[in-house]
Structures are given as C-alpha cells and as structure tokens.
GUPA-795513 format. One line per 2 residues: for each residue x, y, z of N, C-alpha, C, CB. Coordinates in steps of 0.2 Angstrom, whole numbers, plus 5000, padded with zeros to 4 digits. Each point is the difference from the previous one (the first is absolute). Glycine has a CB too. Layout:
<atoms>
X/Y/Z/X/Y/Z/X/Y/Z/X/Y/Z ~ ...
</atoms>
This chain:
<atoms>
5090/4973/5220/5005/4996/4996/4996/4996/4995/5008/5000/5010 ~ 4985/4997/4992/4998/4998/4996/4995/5001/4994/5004/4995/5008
4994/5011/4995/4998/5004/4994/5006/5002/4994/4991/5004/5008 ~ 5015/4998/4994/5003/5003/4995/5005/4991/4997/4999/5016/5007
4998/4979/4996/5003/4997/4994/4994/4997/4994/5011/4996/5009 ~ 4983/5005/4994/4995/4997/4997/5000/5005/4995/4992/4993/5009
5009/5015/4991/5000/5004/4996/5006/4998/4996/4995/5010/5007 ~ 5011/4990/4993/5005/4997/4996/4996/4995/4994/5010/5000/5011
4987/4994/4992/4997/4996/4995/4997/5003/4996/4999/4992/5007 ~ 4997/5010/4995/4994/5003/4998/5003/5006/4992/4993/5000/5018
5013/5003/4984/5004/5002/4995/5005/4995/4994/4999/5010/5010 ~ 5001/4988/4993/5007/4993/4997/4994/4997/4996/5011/4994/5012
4983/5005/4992/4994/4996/4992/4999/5005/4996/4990/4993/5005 ~ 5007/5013/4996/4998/5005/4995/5005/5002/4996/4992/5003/5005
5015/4997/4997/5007/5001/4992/5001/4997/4999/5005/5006/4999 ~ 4996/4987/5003/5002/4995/4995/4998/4997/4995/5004/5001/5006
4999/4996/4988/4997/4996/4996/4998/5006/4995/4997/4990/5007 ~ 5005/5009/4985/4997/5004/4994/4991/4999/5001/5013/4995/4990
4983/5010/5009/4994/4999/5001/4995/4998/4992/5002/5009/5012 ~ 4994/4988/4988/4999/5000/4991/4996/5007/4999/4998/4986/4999
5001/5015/4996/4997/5007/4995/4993/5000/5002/5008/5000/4989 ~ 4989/5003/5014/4992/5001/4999/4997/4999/4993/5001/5008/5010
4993/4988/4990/4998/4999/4993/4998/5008/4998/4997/4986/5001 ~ 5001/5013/4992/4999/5007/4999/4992/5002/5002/5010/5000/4990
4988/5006/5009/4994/5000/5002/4996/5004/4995/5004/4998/5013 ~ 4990/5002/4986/4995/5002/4993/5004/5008/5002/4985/4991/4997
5015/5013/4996/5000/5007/5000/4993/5005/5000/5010/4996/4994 ~ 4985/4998/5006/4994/5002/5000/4997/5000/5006/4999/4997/4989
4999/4998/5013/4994/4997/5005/5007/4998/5008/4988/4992/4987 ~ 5019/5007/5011/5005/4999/5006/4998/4991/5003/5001/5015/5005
4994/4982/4990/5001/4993/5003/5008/4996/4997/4984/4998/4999 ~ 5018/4998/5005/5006/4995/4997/5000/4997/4994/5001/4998/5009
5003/5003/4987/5000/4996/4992/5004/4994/5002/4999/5011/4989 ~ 4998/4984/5010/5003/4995/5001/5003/4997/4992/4992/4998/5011
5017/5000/4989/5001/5000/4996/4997/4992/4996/5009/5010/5005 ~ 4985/4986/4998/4998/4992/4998/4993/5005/4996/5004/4987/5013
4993/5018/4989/4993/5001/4998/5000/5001/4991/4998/5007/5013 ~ 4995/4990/4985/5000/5000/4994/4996/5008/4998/5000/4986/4999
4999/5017/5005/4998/5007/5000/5002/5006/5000/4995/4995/5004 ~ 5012/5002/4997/5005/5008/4999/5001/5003/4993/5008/4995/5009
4994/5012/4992/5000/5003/4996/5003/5006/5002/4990/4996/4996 ~ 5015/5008/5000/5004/5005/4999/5002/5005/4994/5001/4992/5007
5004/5012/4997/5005/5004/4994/5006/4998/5002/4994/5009/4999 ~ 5010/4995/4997/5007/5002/5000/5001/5003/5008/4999/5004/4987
4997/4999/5016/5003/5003/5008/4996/4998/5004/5005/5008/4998 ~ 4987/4987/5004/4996/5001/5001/4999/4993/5001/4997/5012/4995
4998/4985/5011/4997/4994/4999/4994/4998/5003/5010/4997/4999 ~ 4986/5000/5000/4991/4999/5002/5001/4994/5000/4993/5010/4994
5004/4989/5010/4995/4994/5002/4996/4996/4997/4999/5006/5006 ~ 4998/4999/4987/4995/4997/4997/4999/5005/4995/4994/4995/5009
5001/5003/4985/5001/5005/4993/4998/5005/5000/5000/4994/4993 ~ 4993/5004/5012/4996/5005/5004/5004/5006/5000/4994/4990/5007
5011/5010/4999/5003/5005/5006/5004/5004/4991/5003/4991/5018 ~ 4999/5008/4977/5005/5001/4997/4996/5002/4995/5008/4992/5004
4987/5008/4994/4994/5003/4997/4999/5007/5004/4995/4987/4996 ~ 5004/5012/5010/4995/5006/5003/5007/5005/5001/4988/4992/5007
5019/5005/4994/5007/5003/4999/5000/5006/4995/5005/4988/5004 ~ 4994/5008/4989/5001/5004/4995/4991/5003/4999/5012/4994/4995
4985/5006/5006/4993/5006/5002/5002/5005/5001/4995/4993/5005 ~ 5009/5006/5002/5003/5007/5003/5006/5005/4999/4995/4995/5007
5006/5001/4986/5007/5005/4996/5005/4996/5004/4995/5016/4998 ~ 5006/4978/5003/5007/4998/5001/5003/4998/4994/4999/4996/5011
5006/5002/4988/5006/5000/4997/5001/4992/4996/5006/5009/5010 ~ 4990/4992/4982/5000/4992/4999/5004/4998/4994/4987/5000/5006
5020/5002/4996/5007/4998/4998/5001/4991/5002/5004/5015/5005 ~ 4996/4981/4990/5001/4993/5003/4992/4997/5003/5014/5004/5004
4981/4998/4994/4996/4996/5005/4997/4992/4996/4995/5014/5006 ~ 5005/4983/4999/4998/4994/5002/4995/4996/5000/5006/5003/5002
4991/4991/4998/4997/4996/5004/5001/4993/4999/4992/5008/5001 ~ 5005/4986/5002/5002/4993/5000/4991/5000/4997/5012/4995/5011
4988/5000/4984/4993/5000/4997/4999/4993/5003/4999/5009/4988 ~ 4996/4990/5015/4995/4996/5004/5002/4995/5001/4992/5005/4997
5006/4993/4997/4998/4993/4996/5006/4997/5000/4990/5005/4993 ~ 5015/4997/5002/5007/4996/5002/5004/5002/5003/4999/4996/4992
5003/5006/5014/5001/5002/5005/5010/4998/4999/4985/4999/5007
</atoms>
C-alpha cells in the first residue's frame, strides 16, 4: 500500500506543471548556448555557442543561409 502511493506521487510530480524548453544546445560542439552569452553565434536553423563552433559549422559544408555573430566588443 505504501509503495503504490509513494508511486502515485512520484507520477502526480513528474506531469504536472507546463515544463520550460530546454535551452538550445550548439549544432557543433552540443555545449548549451546561453541566451546572456556574448559569444553566440548562428543561422537561420542552426545555433552555436561561439563563432568558433559556427565557423568550423560552415567548414564542413553547412548551410550558411542567415549566419550570424554578436561581435565582442559591443556585445
């Protein structure tokens, strides 16, 4: 009996409540782009971490429709 109500809970936490969106994560390298970072960089369908990951992106023949960066300095 008490396992199957601790399981109940255990169900009732994990559905309820809207859950937020995972942030997005690089297309390159899979670290998290934080949307505060002065380092991000992107496309049109695509988002990096850094100009770095988005550089070495279109290296390898990706898609550079829209690409991006935040430049450094005035952020």
């Amino acid at each position: 009996m008490r396992a199957a109500a601790v399981a109940l809970l255990l169900l009732g936490a994990c559905g309820s409540g809207a859950s937020e969106p995972a942030p997005p994560r690089c297309a390159n390298c899979g670290m998290l782009v934080s949307p505060e970072s002065g380092w991000r960089a992107g496309t049109d369908a695509e988002s990096f971490d850094a100009p770095k990951c988005l550089f070495r992106f279109l290296r390898r023949g990706g898609d550079a429709s829209g690409a991006w960066v935040i430049e450094y300095y005035t952020q």
